[in-house]
C-alpha positions as CSV (number, residue, x, y, z in Angstrom):
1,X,28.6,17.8,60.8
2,X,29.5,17.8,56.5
3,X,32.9,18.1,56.4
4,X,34.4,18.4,52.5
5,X,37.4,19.1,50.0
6,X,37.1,21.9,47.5
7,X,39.2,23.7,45.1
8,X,39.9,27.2,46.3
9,X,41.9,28.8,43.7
10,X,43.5,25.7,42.4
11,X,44.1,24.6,46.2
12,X,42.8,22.0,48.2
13,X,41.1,23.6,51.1
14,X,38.8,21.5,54.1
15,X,35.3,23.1,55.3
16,X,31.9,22.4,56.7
17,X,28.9,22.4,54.6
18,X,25.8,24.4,55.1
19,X,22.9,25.1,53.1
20,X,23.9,27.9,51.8
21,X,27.9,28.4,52.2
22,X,30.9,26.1,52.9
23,X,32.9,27.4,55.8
24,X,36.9,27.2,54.9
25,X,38.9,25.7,57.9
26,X,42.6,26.2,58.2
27,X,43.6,22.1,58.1
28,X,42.4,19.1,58.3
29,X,39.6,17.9,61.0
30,X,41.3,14.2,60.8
31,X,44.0,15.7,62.1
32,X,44.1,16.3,66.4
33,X,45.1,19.8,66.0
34,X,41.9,22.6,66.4
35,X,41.1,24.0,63.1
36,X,39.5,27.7,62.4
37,X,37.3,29.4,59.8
38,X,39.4,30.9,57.2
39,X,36.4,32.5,55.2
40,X,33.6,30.7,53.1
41,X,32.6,30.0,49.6
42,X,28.5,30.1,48.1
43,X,27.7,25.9,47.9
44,X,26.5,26.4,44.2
45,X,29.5,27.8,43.3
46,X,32.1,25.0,45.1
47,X,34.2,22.9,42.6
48,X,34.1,19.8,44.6
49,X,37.2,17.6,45.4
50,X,37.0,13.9,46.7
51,X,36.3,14.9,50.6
52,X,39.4,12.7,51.9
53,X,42.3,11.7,50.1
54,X,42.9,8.4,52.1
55,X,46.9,7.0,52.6
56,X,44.7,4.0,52.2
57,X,41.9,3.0,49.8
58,X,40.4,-0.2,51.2
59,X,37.2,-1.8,48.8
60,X,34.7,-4.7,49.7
61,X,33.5,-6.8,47.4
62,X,30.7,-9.3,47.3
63,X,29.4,-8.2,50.3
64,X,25.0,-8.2,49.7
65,X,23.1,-11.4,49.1
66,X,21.5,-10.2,46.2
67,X,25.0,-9.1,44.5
68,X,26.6,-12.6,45.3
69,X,23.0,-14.5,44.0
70,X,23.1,-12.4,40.8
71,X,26.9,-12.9,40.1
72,X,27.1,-16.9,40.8
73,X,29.7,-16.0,43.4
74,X,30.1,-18.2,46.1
75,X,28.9,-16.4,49.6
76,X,31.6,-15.1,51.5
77,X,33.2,-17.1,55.0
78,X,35.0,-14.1,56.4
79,X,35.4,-10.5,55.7
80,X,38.3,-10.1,53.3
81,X,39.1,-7.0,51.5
82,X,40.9,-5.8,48.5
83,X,42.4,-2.0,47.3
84,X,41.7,0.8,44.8
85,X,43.8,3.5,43.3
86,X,43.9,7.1,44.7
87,X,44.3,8.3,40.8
88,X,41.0,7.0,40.1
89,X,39.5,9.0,42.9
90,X,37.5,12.3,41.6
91,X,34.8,14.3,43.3
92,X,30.6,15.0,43.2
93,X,30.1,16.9,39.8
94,X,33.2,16.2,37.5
95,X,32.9,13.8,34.7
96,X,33.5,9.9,35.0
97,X,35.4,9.7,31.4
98,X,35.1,6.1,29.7
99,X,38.0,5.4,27.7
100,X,37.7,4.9,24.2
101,X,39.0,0.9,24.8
102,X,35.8,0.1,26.7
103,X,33.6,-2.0,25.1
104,X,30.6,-3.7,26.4
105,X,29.4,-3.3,29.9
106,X,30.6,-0.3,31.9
107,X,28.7,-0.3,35.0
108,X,28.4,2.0,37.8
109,X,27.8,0.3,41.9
110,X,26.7,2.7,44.6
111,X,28.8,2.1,47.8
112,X,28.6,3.1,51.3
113,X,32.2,4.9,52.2
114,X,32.9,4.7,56.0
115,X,36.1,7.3,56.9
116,X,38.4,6.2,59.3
117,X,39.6,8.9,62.2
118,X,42.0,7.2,64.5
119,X,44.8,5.1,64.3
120,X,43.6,1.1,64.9
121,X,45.4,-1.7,65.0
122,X,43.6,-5.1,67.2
123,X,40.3,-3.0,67.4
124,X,37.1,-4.6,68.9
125,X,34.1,-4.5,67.3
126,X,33.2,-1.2,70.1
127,X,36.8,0.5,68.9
128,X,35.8,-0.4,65.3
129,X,32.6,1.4,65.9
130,X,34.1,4.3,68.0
131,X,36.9,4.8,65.1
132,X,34.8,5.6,62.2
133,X,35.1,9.8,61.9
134,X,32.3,9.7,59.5
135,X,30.0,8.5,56.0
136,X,30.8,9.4,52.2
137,X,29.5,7.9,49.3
138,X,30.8,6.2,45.8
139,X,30.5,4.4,42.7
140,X,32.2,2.0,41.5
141,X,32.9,2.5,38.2
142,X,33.8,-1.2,36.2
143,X,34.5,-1.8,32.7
144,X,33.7,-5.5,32.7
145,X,35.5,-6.6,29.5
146,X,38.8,-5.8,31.1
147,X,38.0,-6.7,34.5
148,X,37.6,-10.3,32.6
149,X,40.5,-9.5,29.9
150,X,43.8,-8.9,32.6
151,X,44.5,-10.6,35.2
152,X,44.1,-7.6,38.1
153,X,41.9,-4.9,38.5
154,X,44.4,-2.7,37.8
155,X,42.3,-0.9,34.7
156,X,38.7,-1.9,35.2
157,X,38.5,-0.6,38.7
158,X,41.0,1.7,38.7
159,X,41.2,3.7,35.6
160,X,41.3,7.6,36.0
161,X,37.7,8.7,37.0
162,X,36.5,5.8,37.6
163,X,36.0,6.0,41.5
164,X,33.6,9.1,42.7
165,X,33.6,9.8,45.9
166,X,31.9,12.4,48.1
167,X,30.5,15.1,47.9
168,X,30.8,15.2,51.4
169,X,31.6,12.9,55.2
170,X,28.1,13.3,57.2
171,X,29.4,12.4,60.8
172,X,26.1,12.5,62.1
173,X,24.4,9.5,61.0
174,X,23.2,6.0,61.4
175,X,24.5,5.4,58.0
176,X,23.0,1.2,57.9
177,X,19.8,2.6,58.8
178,X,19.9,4.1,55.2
179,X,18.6,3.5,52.0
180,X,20.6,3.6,48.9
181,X,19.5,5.0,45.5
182,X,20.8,4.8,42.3
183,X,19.5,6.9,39.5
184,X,20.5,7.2,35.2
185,X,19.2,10.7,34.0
186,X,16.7,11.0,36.8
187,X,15.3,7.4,36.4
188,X,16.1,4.9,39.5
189,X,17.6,1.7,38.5
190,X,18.1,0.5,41.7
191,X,17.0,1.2,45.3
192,X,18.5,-1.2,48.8
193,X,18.8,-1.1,52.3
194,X,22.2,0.5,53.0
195,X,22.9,-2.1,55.8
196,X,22.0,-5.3,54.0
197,X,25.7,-6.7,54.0
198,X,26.6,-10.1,54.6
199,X,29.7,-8.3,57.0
200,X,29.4,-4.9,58.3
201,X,32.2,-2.3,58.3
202,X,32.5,-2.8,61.7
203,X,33.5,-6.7,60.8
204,X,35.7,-5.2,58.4
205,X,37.9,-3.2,60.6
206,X,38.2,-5.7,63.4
207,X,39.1,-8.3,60.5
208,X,42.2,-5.7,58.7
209,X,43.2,-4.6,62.4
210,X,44.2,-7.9,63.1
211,X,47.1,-7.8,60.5
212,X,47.5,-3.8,59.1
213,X,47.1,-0.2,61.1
214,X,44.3,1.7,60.0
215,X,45.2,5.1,59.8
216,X,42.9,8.6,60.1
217,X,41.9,9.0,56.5
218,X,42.0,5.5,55.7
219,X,38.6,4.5,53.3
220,X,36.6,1.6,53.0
221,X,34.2,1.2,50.5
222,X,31.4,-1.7,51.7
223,X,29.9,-2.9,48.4
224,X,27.1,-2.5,46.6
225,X,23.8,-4.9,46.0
226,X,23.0,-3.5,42.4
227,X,24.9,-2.0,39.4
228,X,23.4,-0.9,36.1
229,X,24.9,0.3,32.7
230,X,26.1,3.7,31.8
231,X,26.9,5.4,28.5
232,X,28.1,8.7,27.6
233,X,25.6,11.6,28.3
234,X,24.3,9.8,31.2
235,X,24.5,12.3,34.2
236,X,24.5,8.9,37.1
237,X,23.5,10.0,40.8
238,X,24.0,7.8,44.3
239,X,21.9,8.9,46.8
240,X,22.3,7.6,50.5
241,X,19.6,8.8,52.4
242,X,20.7,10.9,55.9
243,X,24.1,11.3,54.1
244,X,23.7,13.0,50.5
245,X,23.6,12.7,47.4
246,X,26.9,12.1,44.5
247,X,26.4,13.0,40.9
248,X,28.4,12.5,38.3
249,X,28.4,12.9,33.9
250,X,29.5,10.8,31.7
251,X,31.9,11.6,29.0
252,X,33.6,9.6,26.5
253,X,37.6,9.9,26.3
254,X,38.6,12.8,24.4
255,X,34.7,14.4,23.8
256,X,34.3,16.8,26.8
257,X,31.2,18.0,25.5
C-alpha cells in the first residue's frame, strides 16, 4: 500500500495512492483507529504534502563506505544518530529555495526514509524490523559553507526547504533490496545499492530504543553514498526503485520563477 499527505482545500488530508486517483481516508493509518474513504482526488492534479509529519525527525549520517572514503571521515563504531527540523520538511513537487546567503557548494543526498508505526522502546532487532509501518524517500539538502561556518547544523541542514520528503510511504517493499538514483535535469549523477550501509535501520532502532521511545510517525533518514551540486533551475529527482520516485525544483530565494 502508498499511503500519502495532500492538500485538499488548504487541508491536510491522508489517502492511498493509485495509478490514477488518490483515495481520501478520514485519519491517519499510523493511528490504531480504522480509517474510511472520504472521496478521492485525480493523481496529476494532487498538491503533495511531506507524507508523515513525524513528532520526531531522526537523520543518519556517514553511514556508506563510499560516503565516509570520499569525506576523510573516520568509519563509524556504533550507530549513532543526530536530528532535523520539521520546518525544513516540504513535499514531492514544491521548490527547494536556496537562500540568497549560500555560496559555494549546495548539495543535494538521496536518503532512504524508514517510517516508524509502533511505539518502541528496548526493541530487538525482530521488533525493530516488525516496527517499521513503511518506506519514503529524501534529500538532503546542505549548504556546505555554513555547515563549516556555525557551529551546528542548525541552517545548513535545516533551512526551510531544504529537507524533501515523500511523495509517498510504499509499505510493501524490500526497501535494501533497492537501488537508489539520483538525477539533475534528467541526467544521473549518481546511482547505489539502497542497502549498502555500514548499520542498517534496523541497527538504528535497536541502538535509540535503548535510551528514547520511538513513537508511530517517528522518521529516520539512513544516509546517503553520493551527493552532487545543484543550482537554480535544476528540477533534482531521487528515485528508489520498488518505492518511487521525489522530484523537486530549484529556485533561488525571492525568484519564484
Amino acid at each position: 500500500m502508498r499511503y500519502t499527505r495532500i492538500s485538499v482545500a488548504g487541508r491536510a488530508v491522508w489517502g492511498t495512492v493509485g495509478e490514477e486517483e488518490i483515495e481520501l481516508l478520514s485519519g491517519s493509518p499510523l493511528e490504531q483507529h480504522p480509517v474510511d474513504v472520504i472521496g478521492s482526488v485525480p493523481r496529476a492534479e494532487a498538491h503533495w504534502l511531506p507524507p508523515v509529519v513525524p513528532p520526531v525527525f531522526y537523520a543518519v549520517g556517514m553511514n556508506y563506505p563510499r560516503h565516509i572514503k570520499h569525506a576523510g571521515a573516520p568509519f563509524p563504531q556504533r550507530p549513532e544518530v543526530g536530528y532535523r527540523a520539521n520546518n525544513a520538511l516540504t513535499g514531492h513537487g514544491s521548490p527547494i529555495v536556496k537562500p540568497a546567503g549560500v555560496e559555494g557548494r549546495f548539495e543535494a543526498e538521496p536518503e532512504l526514509v524508514a517510517v516508524i508505526g509502533r511505539t518502541l522502546r528496548h526493541a530487538t532487532r525482530d521488533e525493530a524490523r516488525e516496527g517499521i509501518f513503511g518506506w519514503t524517500i529524501g534529500n538532503d539538502i546542505s549548504a556546505r559553507t555554513w555547515q563549516h561556518e556555525d557551529r551546528t547544523f542548525w541552517r545548513s541542514k535545516n533551512s526551510d526547504t531544504f529537507k524533501p520528503m515523500g511523495p509517498w510511504i510504499e509499505t510493501d517493499v524490500d526497501a535494501l533490496a533497492q537501488t537508489t538514483t539520483l538525477r539533475v535535469n534528467g541526467e544521473v549523477r549518481a546511482a547505489f545499492p539502497t542497502g549498502d550501509m555500514v548499520f542498517d535501520p534496523f541497527d538504528f532502532i535497536v541502538e535509540i530504543t535503548r535510551h528514547i521511545t520511538l513513537q508511530p510517525g517517528d522518521v529516520l533518514w539512513m544516509g546517503a553514498e553520493s551527493v552532487c551540486q545543484l543550482e537554480p533551475g535544476d528540477t533534482v529527482e531521487v528515485e528508489i526503485s520498488g518505492i518511487g520516485v521525489l522530484s523537486n525544483p530549484v529556485h533561488l530565494e525571492g525568484n519564484h520563477h
